[in-house]
C-alpha positions in Angstrom: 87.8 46.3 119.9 87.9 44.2 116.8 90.6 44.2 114.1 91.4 47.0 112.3 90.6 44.8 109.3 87.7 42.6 109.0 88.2 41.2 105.6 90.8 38.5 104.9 93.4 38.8 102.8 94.7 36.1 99.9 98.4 35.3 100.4 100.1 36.3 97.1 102.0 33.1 95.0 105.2 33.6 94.0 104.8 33.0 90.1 107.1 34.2 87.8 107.2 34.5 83.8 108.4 32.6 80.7 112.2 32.9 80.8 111.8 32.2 77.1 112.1 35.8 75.0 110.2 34.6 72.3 106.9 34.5 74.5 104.2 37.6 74.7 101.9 38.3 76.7 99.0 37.0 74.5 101.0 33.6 74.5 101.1 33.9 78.4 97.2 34.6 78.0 96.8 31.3 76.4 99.5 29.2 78.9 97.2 30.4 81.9 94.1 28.7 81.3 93.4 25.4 82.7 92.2 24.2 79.0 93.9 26.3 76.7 92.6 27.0 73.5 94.9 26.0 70.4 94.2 29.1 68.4 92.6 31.6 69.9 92.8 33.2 73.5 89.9 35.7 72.9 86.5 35.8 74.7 83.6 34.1 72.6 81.5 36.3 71.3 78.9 35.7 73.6 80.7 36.9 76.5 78.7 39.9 77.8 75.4 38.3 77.5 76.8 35.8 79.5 78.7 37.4 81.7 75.3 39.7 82.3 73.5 36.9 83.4 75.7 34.8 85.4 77.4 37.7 87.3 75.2 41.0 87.4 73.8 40.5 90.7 76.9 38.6 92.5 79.5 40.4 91.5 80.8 43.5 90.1 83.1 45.1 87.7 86.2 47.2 88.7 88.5 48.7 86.1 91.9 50.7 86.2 95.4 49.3 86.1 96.6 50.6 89.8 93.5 49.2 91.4 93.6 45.6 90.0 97.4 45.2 91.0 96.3 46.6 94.6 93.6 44.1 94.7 95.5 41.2 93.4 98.1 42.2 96.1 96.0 42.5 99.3 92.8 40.9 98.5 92.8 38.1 95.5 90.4 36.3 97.2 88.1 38.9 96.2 88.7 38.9 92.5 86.7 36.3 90.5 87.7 37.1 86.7 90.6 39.2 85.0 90.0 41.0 81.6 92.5 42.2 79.5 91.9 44.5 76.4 95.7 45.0 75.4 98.7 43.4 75.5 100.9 43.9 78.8 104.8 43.4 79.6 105.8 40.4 81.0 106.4 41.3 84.7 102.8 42.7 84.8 101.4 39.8 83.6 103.1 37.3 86.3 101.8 39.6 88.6 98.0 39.1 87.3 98.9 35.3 87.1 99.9 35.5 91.3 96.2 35.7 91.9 95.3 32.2 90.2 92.0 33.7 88.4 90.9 33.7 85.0 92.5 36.0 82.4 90.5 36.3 79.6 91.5 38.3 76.5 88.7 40.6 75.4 88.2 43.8 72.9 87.9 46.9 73.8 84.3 47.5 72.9 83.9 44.3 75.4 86.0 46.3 77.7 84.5 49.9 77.5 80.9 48.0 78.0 82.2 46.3 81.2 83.9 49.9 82.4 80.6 51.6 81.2 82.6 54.4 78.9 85.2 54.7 82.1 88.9 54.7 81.4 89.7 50.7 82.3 93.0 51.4 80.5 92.8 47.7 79.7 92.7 46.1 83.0 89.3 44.8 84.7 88.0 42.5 86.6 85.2 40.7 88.4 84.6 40.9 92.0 82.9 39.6 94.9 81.2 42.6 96.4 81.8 43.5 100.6 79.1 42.4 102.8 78.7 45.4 105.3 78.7 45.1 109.1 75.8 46.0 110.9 75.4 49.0 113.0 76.1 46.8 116.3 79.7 46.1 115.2 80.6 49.0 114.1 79.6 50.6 117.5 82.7 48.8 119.0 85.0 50.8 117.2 86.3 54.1 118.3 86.6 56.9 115.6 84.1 56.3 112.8 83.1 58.5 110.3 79.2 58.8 109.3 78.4 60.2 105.7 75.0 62.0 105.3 73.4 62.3 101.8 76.6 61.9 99.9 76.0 61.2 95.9 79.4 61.7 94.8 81.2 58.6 94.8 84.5 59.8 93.9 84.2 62.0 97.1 83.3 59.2 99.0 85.8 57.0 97.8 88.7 59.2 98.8 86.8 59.9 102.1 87.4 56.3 102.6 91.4 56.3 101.3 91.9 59.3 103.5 90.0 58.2 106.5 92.0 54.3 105.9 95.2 56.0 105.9 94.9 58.6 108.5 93.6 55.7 111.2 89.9 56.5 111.1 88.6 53.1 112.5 84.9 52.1 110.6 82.7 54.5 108.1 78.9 54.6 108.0 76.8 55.3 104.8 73.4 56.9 105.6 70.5 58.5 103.4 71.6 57.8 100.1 72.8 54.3 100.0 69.5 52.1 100.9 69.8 50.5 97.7 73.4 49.0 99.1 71.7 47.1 102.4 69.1 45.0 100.5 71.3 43.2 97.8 73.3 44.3 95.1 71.2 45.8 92.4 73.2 46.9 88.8 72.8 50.7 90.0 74.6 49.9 93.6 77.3 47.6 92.3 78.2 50.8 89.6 78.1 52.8 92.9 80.3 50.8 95.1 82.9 49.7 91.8 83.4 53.5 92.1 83.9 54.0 95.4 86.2 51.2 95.5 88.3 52.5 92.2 88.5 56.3 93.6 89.5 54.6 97.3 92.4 52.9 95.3 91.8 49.9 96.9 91.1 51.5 100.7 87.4 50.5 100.4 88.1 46.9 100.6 90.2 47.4 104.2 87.8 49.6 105.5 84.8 48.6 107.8 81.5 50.1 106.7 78.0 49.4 107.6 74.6 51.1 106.1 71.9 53.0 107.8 68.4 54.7 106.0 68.6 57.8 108.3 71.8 59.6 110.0 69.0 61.2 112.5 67.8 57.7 113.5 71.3 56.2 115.0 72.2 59.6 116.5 70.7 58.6 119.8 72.1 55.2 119.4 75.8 56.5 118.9 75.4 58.9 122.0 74.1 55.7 124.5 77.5 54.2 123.3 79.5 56.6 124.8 80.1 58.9 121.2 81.3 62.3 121.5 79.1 63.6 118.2 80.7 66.0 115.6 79.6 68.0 112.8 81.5 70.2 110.3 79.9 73.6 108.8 81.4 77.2 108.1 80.1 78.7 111.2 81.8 76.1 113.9 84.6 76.4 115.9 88.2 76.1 114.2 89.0 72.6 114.2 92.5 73.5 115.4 91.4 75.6 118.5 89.0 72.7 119.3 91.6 70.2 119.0 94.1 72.1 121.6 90.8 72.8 123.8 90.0 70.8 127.0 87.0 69.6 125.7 88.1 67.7 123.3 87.8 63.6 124.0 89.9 61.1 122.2 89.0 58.4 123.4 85.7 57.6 121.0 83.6 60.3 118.8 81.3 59.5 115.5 82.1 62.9 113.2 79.1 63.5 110.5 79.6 64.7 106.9 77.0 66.5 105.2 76.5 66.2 101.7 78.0 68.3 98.5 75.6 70.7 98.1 73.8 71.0 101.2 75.6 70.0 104.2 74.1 68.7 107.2 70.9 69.4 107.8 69.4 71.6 111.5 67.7 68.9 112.9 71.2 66.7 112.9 73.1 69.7 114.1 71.1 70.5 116.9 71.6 66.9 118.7 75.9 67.2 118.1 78.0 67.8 120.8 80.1 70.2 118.7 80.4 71.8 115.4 84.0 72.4 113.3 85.0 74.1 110.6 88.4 74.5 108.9 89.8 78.0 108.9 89.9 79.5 106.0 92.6 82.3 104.8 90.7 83.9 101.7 87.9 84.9 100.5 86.0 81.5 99.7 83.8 79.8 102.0 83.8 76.0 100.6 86.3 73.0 100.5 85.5 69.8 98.7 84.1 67.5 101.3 86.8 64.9 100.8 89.2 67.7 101.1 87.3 68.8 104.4 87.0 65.5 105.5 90.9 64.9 105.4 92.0 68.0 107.2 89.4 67.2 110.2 90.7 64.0 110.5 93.8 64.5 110.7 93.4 67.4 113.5 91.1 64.8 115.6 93.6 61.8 115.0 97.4 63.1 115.0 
């Protein structure tokens, strides 16, 4: 089976701050570049227009303070350029410096354009989007996850924290995300900046390929020895299935149907078995990331 992680990770430097008190953050700003300005370390005014043309379909914009330092941490060869809209402590700002990019100082009606009205809280960056696998290399792995018709990103991008963390080996995107396997279109990179920022980072460890149709590669998944599941509120318990005799550990592909209709009958009909997750009161529905977290964790611990 391949590794666990297919991308490469940047070794962090070990750079450290001005000793001198008297420095800030904006003087750091201006230290970092190559060919410091003399007066100003701000972001001409033609930035976006620029940054629009030269970037939009190469790269892609994440925001958020805990995501950057996650990224600058496992994966800085992933990060092109660093934004700043506010002024930072010290031991922050060496950390931003360890990834050897670009800071550039911008405002924060620069920044808010950037983050499309999101909350950047002053940190954003540039970055080279993930190339997915194909469906032949993901086939090697063992316990994948396939998503079916998903259109909330959020969801998906704590599918893919949860399903990192809990030892789920590759995910799939189907039905929705065509837009993703041709090239990287402004409306796909928004898609995938999400996914990655709601992941915290997860996304960018986790193999993923994209498929047009779930039903297409169900026949594909079952020739390579895949022990298909589905979740819905009439299957078995997930527990009761987990403690039965027919459950097989060694490789299954478990589909998730999307928010507001689940999987559909003709994708049910081919799957060797359908779960559900107890539930204790009166209410018949779980957030599908929720969902998704409990199942894994009854089909992988």
């Amino acid at each position: 089976m391949p590794t666990k992680n297919p991308h490469s990770k940047h070794p962090q430097t070990d750079s450290k701050a001005s000793k001198n008190p008297q420095d800030s953050s904006q003087n750091l700003l201006q230290n970092h570049s190559q060919n410091p300005p003399k007066t100003s370390h701000k972001a001409p005014q033609n930035f976006l227009q620029n940054f629009s043309q030269n970037n939009s379909q190469d790269s892609l914009i994440i925001y958020g303070k805990q995501i950057l330092l996650s990224l600058i941490t496992h994966h800085s060869d992933k990060i092109e350029q660093i934004y700043l809209s506010k002024d930072i402590d010290k031991s922050t700002f060496a950390h931003l410096k360890s990834a050897n990019k670009p800071i550039i100082k911008i405002d924060n009606k620069k920044a808010q354009a950037l983050a499309r009205g999101g909350n950047h809280q002053g940190f954003l960056a540039s970055i080279s989007p993930l190339t997915p696998l194909s469906l032949k290399e993901i086939k090697r792995y063992d316990k994948i996850i396939v998503l079916c018709g998903l259109n909330d990103m959020g969801n998906i991008g704590g599918i893919f924290r949860s399903a990192y963390c809990l030892g789920v080996d590759a995910i799939i995107l189907a039905d929705s995300f065509s837009d993703f396997a041709t090239k990287l279109t402004a409306k796909s990179a928004q898609k995938f900046a999400t996914i990655a920022r709601s992941s915290v980072g997860a996304a960018f460890d986790m193999p993923f390929c994209i498929v047009p149709s779930a039903l297409e590669i169900i026949s594909e998944l079952k020739e390579a020895g895949f022990m298909l599941l589905g979740t819905a509120p009439q299957g078995e318990n997930i527990k009761d299935f987990r403690e039965s005799k027919n459950y097989q550990k060694n490789k299954w592909a478990l589909f998730l149907g999307s928010e507001e209709n689940g999987l559909c009958a003709k994708i049910t009909k081919k799957f060797d078995k359908i779960l559900s997750v107890k539930m204790h009161r009166d209410f018949n529905s779980l957030n599908v990331s929720v969902a998704a977290g409990i199942v894994m964790s009854y089909l992988l611990n």
